[in-house]
C-alpha positions in Angstrom: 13.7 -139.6 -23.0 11.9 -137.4 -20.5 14.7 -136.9 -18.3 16.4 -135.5 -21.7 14.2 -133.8 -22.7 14.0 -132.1 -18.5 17.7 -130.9 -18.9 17.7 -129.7 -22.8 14.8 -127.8 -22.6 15.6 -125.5 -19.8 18.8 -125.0 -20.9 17.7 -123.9 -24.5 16.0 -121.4 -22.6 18.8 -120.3 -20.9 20.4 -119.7 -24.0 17.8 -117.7 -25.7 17.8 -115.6 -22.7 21.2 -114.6 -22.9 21.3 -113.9 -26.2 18.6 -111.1 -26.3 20.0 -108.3 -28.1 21.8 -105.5 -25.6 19.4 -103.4 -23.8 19.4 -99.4 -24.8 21.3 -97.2 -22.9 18.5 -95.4 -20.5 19.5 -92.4 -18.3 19.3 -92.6 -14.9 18.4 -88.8 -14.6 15.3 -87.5 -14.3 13.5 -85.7 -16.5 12.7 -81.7 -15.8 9.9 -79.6 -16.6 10.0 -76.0 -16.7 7.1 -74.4 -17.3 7.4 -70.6 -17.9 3.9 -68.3 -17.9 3.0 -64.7 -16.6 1.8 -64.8 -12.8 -1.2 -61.6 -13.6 -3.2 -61.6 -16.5 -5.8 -59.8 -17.6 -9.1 -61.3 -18.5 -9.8 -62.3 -22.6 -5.2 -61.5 -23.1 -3.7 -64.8 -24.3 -1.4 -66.3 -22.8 1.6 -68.8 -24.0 2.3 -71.0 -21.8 6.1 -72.3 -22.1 6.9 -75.7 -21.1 11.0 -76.4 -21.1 11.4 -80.3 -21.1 15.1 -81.7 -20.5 17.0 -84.1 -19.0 20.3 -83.5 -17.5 22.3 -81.3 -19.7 20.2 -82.1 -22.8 16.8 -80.7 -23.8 14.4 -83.1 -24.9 13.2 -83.4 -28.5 11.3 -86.6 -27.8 8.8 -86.1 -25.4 6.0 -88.3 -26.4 3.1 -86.5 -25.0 3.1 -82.7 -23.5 -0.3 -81.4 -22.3 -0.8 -78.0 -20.2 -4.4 -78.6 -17.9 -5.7 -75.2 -16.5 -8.4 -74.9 -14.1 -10.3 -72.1 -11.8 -9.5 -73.2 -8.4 -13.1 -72.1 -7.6 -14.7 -73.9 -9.9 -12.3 -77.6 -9.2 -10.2 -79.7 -11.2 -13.1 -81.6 -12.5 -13.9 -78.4 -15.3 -10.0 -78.3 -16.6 -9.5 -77.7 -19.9 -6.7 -80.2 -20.8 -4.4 -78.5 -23.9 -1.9 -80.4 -26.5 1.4 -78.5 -26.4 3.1 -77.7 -29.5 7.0 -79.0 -29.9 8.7 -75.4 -30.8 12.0 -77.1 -30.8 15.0 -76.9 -28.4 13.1 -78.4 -25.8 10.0 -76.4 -25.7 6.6 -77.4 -26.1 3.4 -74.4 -25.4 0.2 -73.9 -25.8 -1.9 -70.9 -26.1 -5.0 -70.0 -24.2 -7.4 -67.4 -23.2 -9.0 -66.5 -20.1 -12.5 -65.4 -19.9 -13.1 -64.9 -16.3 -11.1 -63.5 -13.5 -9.9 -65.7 -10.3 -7.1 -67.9 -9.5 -6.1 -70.2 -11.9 -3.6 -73.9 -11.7 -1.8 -74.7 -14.8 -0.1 -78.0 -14.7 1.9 -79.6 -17.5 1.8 -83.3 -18.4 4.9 -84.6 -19.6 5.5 -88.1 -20.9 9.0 -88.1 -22.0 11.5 -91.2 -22.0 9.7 -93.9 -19.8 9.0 -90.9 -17.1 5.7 -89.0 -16.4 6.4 -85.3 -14.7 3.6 -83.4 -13.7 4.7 -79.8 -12.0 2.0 -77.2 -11.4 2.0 -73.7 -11.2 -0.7 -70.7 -10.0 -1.7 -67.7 -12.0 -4.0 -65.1 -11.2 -6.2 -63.7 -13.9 -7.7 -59.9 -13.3 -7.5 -57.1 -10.8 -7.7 -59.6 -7.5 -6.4 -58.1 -4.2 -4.4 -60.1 -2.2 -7.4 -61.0 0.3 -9.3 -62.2 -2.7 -6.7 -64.5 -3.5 -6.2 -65.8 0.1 -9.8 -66.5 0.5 -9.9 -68.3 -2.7 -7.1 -70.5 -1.5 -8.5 -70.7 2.0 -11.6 -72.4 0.7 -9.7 -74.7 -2.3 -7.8 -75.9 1.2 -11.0 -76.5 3.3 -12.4 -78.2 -0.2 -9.5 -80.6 -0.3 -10.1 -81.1 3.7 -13.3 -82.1 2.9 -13.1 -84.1 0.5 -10.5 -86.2 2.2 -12.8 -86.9 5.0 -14.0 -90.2 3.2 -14.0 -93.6 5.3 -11.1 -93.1 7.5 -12.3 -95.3 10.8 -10.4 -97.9 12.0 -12.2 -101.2 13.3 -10.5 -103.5 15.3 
């Protein structure tokens, strides 16, 4: 009975396996995020940001989460301000948002769209900022990042 019982099981199991219904059809390309926002801006002007979502040929009408995160570079990711986008239709999703202070700024869309998580990012510059301000600015997010990667890197043999 037990050696019956050895050769029908698995083989029920088999069967059951192979009779799952088909699989859906997924794309194999990726998905793309355009975003779409001014480069200058001055202080307190809102701004929309545009995120264009597709997928080969076709825009995407399904994305299941689109957020827009803006941050000073001076002040660090940490203080972002993470925004829910609003589907516009044909593809696009934006948000709108208002700069109090001048500096540099990253916005970076998170898209969840079709089993794929795309996360492009993008600098804007709000105010009158020469071009040296703007260097510096970057010079020291650079040196910050330096920094911060200096954790426990020593190898012991």
């Amino acid at each position: 009975m037990k050696k019956l019982l050895l050769i029908v099981v698995p083989a029920l199991l088999l069967m059951v396996g192979c009779t799952s219904a088909p699989e859906e059809e997924t794309s194999l390309e990726i998905v793309e995020v355009t975003m779409e926002l001014p480069e200058n801006v001055k202080e307190e002007a809102e701004v929309v940001v545009k995120t264009l979502v597709t997928q080969g040929e076709e825009k995407v009408e399904d994305a299941k989460e689109v957020q827009i995160e803006i941050w000073n570079v001076e002040k660090g990711k940490e203080n972002s301000v993470l925004l829910d986008a609003e589907h516009m239709g044909d593809g696009v999703y934006e948000v709108k948002h208002s700069f109090d202070e001048k500096g540099v700024y990253r916005v970076q869309s998170h898209v969840t769209a079709r089993d794929m998580h795309v996360m492009p990012t993008k600098q804007m510059v709000v105010g009158d900022m020469s071009q040296d301000e703007i260097d510096t600015i970057l010079e020291s997010e650079v040196e910050e990042e330096e920094h911060d990667d200096s954790g426990d890197s020593g190898h012991h043999h």
